[in-house]
mmCIF file of the N, C-alpha and C atoms, coordinates in Angstrom:
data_MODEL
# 
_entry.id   MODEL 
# 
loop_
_atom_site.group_PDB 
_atom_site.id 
_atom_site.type_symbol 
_atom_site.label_atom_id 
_atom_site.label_alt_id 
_atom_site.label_comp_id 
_atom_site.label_asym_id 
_atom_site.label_entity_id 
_atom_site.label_seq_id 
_atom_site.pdbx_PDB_ins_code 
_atom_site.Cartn_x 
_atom_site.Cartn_y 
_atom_site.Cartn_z 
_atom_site.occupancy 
_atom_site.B_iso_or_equiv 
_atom_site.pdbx_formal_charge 
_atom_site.auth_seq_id 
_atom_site.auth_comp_id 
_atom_site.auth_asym_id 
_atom_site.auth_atom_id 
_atom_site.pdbx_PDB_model_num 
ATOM 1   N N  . UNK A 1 1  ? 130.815 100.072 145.637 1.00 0.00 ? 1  UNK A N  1 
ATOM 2   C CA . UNK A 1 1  ? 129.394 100.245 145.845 1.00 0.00 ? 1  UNK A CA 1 
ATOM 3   C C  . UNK A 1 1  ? 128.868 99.147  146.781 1.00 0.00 ? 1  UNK A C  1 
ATOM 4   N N  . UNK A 1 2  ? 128.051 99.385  147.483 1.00 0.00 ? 2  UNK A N  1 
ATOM 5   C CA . UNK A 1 2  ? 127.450 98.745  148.607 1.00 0.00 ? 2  UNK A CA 1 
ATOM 6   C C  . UNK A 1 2  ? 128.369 97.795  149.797 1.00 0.00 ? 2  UNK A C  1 
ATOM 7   N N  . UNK A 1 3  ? 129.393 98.063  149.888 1.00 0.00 ? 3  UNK A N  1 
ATOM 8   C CA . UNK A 1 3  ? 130.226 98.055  150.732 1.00 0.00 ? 3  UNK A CA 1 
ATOM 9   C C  . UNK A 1 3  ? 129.725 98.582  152.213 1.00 0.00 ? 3  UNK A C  1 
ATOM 10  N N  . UNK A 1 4  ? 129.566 97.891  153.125 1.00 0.00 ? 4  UNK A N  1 
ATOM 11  C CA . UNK A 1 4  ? 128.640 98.354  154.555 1.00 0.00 ? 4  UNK A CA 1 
ATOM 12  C C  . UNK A 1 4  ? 130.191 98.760  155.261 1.00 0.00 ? 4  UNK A C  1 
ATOM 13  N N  . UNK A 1 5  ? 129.768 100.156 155.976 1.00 0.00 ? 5  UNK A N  1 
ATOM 14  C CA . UNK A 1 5  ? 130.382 100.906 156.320 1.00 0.00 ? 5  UNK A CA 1 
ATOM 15  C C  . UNK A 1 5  ? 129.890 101.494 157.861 1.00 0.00 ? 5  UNK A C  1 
ATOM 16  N N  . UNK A 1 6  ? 130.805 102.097 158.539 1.00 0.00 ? 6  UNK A N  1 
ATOM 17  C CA . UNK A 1 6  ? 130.338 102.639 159.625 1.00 0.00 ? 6  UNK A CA 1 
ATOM 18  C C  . UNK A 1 6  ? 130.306 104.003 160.026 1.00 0.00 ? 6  UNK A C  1 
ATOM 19  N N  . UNK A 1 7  ? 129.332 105.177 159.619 1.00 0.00 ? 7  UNK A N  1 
ATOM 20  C CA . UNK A 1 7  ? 129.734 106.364 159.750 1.00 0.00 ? 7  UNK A CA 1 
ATOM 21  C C  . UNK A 1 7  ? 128.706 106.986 161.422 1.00 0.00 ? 7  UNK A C  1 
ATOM 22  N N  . UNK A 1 8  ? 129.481 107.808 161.820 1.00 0.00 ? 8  UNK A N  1 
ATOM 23  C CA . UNK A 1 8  ? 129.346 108.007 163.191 1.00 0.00 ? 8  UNK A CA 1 
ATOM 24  C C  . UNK A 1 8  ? 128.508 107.034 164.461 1.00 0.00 ? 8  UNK A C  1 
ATOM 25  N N  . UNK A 1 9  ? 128.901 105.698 164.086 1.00 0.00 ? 9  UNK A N  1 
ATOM 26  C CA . UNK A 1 9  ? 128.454 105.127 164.752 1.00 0.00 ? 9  UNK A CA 1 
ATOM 27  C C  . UNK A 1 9  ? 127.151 104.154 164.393 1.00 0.00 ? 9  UNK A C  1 
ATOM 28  N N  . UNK A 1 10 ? 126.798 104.396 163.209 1.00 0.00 ? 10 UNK A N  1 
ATOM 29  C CA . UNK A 1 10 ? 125.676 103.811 162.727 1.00 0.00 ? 10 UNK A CA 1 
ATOM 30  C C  . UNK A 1 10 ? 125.918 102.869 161.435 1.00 0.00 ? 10 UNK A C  1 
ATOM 31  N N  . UNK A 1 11 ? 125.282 101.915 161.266 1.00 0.00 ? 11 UNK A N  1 
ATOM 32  C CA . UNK A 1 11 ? 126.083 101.028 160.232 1.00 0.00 ? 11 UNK A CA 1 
ATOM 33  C C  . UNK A 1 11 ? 125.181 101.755 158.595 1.00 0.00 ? 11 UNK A C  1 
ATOM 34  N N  . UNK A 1 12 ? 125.389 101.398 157.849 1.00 0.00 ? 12 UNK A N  1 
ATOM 35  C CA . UNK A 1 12 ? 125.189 101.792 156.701 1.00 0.00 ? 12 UNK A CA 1 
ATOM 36  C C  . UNK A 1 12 ? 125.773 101.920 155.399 1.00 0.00 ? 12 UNK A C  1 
ATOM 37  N N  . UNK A 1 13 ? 125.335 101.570 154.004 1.00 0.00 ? 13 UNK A N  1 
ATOM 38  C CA . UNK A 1 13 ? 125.902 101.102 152.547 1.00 0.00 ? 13 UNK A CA 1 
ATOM 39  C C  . UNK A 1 13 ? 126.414 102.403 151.925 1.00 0.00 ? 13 UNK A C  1 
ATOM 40  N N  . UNK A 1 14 ? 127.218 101.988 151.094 1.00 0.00 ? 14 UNK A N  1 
ATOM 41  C CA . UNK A 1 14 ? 127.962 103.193 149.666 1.00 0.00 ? 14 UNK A CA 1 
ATOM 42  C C  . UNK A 1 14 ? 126.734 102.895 149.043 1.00 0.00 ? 14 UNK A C  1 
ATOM 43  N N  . UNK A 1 15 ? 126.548 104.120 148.649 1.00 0.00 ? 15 UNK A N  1 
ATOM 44  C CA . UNK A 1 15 ? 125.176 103.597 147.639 1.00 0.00 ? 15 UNK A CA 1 
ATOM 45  C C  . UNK A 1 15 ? 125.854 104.799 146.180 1.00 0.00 ? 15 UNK A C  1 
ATOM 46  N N  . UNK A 1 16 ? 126.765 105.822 146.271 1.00 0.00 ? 16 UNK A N  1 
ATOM 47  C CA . UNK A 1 16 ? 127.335 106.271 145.159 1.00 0.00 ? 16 UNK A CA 1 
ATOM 48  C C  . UNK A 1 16 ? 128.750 106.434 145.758 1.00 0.00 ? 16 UNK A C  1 
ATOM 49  N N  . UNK A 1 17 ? 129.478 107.046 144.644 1.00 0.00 ? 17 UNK A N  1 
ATOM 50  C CA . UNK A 1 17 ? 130.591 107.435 145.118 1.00 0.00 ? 17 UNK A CA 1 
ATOM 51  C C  . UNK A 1 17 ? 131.231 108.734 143.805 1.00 0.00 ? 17 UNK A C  1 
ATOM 52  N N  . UNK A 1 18 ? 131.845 109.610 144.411 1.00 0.00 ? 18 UNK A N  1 
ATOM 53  C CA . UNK A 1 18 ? 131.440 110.735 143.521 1.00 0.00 ? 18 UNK A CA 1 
ATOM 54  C C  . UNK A 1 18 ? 133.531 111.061 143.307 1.00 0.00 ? 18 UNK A C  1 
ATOM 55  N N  . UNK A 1 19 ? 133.962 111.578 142.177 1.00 0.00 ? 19 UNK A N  1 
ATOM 56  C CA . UNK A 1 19 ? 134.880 111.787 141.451 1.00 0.00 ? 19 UNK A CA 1 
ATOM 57  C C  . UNK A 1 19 ? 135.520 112.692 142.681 1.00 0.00 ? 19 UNK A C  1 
ATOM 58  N N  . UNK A 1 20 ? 135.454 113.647 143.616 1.00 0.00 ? 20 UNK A N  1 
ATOM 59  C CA . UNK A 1 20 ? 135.499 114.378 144.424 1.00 0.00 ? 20 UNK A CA 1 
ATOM 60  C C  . UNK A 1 20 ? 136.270 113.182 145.587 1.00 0.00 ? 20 UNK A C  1 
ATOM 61  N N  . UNK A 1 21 ? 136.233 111.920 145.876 1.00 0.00 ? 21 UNK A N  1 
ATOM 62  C CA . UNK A 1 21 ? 136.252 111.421 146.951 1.00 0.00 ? 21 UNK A CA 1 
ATOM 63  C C  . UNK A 1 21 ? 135.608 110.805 148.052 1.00 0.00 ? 21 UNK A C  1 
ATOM 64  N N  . UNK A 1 22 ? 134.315 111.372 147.473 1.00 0.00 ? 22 UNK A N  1 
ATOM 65  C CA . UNK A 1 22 ? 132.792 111.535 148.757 1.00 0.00 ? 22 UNK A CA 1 
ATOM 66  C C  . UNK A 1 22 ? 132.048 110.368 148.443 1.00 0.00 ? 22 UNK A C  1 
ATOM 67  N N  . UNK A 1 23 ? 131.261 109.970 149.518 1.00 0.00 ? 23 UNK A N  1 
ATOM 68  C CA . UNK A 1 23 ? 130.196 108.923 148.901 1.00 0.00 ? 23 UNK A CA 1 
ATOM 69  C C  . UNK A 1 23 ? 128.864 108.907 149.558 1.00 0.00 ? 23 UNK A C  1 
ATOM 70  N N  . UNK A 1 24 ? 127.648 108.895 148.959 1.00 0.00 ? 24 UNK A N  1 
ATOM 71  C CA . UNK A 1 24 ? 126.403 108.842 149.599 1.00 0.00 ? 24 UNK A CA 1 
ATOM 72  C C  . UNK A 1 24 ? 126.545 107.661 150.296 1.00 0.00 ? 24 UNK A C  1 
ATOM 73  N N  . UNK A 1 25 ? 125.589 107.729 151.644 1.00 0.00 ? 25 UNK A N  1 
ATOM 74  C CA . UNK A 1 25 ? 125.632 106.725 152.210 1.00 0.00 ? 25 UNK A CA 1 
ATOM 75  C C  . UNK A 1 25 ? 124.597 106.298 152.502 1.00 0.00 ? 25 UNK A C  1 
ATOM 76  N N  . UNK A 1 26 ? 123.391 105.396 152.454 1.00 0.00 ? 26 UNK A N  1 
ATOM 77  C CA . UNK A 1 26 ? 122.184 105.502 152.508 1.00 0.00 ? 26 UNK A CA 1 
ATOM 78  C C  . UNK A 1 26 ? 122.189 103.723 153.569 1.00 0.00 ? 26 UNK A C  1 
ATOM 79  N N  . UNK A 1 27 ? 120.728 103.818 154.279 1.00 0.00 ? 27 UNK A N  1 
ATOM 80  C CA . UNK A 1 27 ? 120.700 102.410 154.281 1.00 0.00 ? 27 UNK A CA 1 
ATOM 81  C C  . UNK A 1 27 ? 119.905 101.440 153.222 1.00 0.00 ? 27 UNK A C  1 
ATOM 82  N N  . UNK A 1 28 ? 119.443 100.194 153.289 1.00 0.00 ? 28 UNK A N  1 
ATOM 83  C CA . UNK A 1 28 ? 119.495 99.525  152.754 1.00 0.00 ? 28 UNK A CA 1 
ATOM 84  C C  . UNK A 1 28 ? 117.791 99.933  151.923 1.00 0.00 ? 28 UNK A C  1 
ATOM 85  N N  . UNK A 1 29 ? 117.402 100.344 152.690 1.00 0.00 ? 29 UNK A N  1 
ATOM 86  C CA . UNK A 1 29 ? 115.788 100.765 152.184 1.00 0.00 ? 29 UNK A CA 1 
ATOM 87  C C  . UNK A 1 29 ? 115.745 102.410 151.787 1.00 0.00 ? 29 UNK A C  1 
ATOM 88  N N  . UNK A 1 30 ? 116.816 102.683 151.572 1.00 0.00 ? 30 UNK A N  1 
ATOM 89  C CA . UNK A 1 30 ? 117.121 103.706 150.701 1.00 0.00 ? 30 UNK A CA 1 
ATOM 90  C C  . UNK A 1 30 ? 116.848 104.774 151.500 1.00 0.00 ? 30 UNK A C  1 
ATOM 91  N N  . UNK A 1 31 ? 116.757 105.119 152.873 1.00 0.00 ? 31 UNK A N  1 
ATOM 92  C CA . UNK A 1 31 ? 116.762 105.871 153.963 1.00 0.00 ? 31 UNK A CA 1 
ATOM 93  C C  . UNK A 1 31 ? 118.395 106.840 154.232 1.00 0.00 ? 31 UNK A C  1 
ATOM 94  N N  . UNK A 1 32 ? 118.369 107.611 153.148 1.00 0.00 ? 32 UNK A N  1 
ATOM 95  C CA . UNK A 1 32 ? 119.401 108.747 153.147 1.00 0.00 ? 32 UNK A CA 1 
ATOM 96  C C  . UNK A 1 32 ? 120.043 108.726 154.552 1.00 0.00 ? 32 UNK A C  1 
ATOM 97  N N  . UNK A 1 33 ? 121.402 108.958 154.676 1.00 0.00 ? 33 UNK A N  1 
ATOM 98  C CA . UNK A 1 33 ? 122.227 109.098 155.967 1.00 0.00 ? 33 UNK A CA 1 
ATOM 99  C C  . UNK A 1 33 ? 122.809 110.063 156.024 1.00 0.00 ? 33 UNK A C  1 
ATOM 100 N N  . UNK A 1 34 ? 123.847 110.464 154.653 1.00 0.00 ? 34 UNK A N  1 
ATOM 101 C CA . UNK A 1 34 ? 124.115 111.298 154.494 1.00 0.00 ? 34 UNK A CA 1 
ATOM 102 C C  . UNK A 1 34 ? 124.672 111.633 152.542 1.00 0.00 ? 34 UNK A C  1 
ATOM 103 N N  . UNK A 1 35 ? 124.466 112.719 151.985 1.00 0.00 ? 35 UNK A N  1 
ATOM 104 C CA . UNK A 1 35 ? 124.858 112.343 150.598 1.00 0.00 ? 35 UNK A CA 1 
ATOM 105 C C  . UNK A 1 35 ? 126.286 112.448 149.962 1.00 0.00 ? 35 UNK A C  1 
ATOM 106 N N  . UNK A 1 36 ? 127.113 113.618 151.364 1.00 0.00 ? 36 UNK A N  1 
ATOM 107 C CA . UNK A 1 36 ? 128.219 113.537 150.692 1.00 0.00 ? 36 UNK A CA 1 
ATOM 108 C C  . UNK A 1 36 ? 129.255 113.354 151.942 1.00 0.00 ? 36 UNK A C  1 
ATOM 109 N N  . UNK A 1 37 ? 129.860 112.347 152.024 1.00 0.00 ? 37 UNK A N  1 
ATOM 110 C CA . UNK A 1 37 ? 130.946 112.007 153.164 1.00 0.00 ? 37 UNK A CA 1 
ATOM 111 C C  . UNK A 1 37 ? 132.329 111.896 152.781 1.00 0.00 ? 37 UNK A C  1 
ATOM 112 N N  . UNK A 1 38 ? 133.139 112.229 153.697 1.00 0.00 ? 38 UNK A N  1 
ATOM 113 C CA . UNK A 1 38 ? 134.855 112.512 153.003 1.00 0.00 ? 38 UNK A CA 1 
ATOM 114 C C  . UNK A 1 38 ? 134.988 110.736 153.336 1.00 0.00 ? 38 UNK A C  1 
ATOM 115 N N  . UNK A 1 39 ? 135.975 109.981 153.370 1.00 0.00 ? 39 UNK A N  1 
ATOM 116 C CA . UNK A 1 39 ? 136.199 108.672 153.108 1.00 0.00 ? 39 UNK A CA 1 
ATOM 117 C C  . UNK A 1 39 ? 136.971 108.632 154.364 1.00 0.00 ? 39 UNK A C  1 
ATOM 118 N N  . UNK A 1 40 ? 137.499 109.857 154.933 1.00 0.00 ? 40 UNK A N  1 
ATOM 119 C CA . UNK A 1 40 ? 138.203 110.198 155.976 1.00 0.00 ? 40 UNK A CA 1 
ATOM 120 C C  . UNK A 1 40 ? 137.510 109.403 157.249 1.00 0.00 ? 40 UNK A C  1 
ATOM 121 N N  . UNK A 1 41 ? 135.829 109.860 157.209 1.00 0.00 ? 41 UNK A N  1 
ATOM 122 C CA . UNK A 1 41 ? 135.231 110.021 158.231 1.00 0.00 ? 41 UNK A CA 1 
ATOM 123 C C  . UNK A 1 41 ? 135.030 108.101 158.151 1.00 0.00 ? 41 UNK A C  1 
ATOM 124 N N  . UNK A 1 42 ? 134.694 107.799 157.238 1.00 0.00 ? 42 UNK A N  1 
ATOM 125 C CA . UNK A 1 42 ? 134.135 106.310 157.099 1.00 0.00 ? 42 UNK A CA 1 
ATOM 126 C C  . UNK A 1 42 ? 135.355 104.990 157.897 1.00 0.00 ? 42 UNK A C  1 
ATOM 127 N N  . UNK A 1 43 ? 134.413 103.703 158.177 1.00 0.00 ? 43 UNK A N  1 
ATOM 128 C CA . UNK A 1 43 ? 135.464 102.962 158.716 1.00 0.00 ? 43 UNK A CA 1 
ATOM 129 C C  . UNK A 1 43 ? 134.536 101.355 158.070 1.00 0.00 ? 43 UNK A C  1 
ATOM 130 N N  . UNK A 1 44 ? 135.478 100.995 157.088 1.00 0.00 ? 44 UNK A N  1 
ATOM 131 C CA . UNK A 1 44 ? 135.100 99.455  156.571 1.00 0.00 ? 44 UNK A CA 1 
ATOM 132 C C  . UNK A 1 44 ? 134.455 98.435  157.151 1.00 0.00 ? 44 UNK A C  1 
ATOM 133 N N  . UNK A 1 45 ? 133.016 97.917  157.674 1.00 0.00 ? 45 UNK A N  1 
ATOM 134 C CA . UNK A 1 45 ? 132.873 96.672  158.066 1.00 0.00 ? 45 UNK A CA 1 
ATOM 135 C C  . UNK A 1 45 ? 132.982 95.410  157.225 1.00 0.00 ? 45 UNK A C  1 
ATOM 136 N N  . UNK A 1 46 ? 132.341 95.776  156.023 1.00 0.00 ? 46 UNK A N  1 
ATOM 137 C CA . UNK A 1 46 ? 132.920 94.318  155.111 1.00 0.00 ? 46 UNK A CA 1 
ATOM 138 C C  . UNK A 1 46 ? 132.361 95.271  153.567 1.00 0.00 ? 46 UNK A C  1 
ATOM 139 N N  . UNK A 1 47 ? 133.482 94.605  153.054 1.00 0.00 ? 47 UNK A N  1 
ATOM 140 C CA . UNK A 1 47 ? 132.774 94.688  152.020 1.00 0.00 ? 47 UNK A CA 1 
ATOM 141 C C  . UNK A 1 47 ? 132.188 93.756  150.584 1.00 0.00 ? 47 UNK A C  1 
ATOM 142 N N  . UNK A 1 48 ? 131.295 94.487  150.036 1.00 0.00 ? 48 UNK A N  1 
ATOM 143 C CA . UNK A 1 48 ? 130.290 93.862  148.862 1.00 0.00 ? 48 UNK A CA 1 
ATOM 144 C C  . UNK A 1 48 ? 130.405 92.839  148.128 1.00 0.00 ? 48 UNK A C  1 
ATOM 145 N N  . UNK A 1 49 ? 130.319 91.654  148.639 1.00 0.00 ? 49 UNK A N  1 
ATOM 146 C CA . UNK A 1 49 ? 130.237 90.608  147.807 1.00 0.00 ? 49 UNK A CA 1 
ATOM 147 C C  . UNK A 1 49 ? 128.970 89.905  146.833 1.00 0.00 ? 49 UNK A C  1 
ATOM 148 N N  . UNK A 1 50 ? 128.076 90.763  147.093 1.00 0.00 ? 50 UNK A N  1 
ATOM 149 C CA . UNK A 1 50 ? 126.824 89.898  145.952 1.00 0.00 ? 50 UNK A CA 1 
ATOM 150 C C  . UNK A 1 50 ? 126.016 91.567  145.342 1.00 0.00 ? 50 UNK A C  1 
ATOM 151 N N  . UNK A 1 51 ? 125.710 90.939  144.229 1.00 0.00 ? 51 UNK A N  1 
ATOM 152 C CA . UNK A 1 51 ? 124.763 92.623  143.902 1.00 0.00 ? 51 UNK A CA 1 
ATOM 153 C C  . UNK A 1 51 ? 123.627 92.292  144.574 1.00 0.00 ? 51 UNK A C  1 
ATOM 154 N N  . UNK A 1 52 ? 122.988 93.202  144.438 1.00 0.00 ? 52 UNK A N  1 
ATOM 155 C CA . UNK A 1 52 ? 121.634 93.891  144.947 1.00 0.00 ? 52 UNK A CA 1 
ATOM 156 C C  . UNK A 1 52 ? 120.803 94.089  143.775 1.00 0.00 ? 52 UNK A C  1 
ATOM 157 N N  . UNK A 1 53 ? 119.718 93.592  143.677 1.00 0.00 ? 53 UNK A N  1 
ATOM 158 C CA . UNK A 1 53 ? 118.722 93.518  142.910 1.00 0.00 ? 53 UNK A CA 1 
ATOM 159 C C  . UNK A 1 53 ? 117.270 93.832  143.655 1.00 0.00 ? 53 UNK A C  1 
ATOM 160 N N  . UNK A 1 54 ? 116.974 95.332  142.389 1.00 0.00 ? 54 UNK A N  1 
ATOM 161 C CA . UNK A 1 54 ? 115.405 95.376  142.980 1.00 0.00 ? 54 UNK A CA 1 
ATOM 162 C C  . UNK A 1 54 ? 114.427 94.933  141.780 1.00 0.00 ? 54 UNK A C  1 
ATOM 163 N N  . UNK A 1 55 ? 113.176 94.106  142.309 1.00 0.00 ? 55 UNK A N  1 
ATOM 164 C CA . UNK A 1 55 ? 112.324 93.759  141.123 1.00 0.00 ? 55 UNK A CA 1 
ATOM 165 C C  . UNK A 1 55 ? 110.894 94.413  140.959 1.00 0.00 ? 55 UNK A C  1 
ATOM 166 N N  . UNK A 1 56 ? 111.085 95.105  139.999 1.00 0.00 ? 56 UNK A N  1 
ATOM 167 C CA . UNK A 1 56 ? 109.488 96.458  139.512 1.00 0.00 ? 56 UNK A CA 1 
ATOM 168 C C  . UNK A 1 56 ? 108.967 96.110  138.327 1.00 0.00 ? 56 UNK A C  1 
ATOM 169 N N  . UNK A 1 57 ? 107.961 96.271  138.906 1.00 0.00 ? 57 UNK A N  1 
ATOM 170 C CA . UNK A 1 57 ? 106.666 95.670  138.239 1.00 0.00 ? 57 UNK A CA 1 
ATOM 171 C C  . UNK A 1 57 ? 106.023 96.692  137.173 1.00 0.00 ? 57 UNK A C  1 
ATOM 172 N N  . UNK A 1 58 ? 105.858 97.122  136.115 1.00 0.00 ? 58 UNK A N  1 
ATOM 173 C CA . UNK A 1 58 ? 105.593 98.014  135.000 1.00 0.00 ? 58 UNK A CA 1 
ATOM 174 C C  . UNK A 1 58 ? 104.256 98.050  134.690 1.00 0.00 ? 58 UNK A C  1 
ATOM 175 N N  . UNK A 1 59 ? 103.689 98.425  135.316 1.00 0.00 ? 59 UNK A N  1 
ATOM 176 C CA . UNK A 1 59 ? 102.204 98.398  134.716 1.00 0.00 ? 59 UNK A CA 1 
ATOM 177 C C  . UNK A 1 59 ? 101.751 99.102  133.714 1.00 0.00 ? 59 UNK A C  1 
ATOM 178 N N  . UNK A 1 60 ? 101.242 98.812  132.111 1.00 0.00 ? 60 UNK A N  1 
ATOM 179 C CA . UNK A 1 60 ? 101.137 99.663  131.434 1.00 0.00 ? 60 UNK A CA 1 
ATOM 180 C C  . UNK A 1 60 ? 99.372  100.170 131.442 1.00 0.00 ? 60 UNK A C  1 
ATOM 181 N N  . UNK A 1 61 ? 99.307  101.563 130.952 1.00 0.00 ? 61 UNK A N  1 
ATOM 182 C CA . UNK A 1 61 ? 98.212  102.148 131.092 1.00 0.00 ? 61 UNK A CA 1 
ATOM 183 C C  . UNK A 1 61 ? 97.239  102.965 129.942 1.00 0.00 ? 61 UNK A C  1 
ATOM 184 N N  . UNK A 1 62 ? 96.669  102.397 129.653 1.00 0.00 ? 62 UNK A N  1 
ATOM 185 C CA . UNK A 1 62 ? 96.110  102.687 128.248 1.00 0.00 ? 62 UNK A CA 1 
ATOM 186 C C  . UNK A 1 62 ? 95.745  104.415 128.200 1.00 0.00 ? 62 UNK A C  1 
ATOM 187 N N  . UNK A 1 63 ? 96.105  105.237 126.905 1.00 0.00 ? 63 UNK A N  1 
ATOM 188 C CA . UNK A 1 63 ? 96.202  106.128 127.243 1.00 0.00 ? 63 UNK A CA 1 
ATOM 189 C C  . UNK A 1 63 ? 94.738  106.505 126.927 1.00 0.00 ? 63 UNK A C  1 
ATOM 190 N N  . UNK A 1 64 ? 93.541  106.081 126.549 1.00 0.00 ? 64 UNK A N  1 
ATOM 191 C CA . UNK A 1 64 ? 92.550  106.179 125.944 1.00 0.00 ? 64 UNK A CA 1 
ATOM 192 C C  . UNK A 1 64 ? 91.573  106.421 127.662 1.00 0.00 ? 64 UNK A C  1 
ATOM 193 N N  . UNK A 1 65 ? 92.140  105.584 128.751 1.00 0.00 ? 65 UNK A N  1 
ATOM 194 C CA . UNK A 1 65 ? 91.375  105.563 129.612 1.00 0.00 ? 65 UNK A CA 1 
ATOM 195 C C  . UNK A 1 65 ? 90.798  106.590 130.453 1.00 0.00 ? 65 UNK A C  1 
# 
């Protein structure tokens, strides 16, 4: 997972990877590339050394309002 990759020329992350072989490939702001790619087509630039963390904010909302 998040392993930056190069598919047709454009750089871009594993963002899943599916039992089939395939893997979504999205960029980093979650801008879909493609959802299902053979591993065939892909070519390694580096891969994933730190996680990725997103931080969301929960606002709760009274249901009375």
């Amino acid at each position: 997972m998040f392993d930056k990759v190069k598919y047709k020329g454009e750089e871009c992350f594993i963002f899943g990877r599916r039992s089939s072989g395939y893997f979504d490939l999205r960029k980093l702001d979650g801008t879909v590339i493609h959802r299902s790619v053979n591993c065939k087509d892909l070519k390694l630039i580096s891969k994933a050394k730190t996680l990725l963390w997103e931080r969301r904010i929960d606002v709760a909302v009274s249901p009375h309002d």
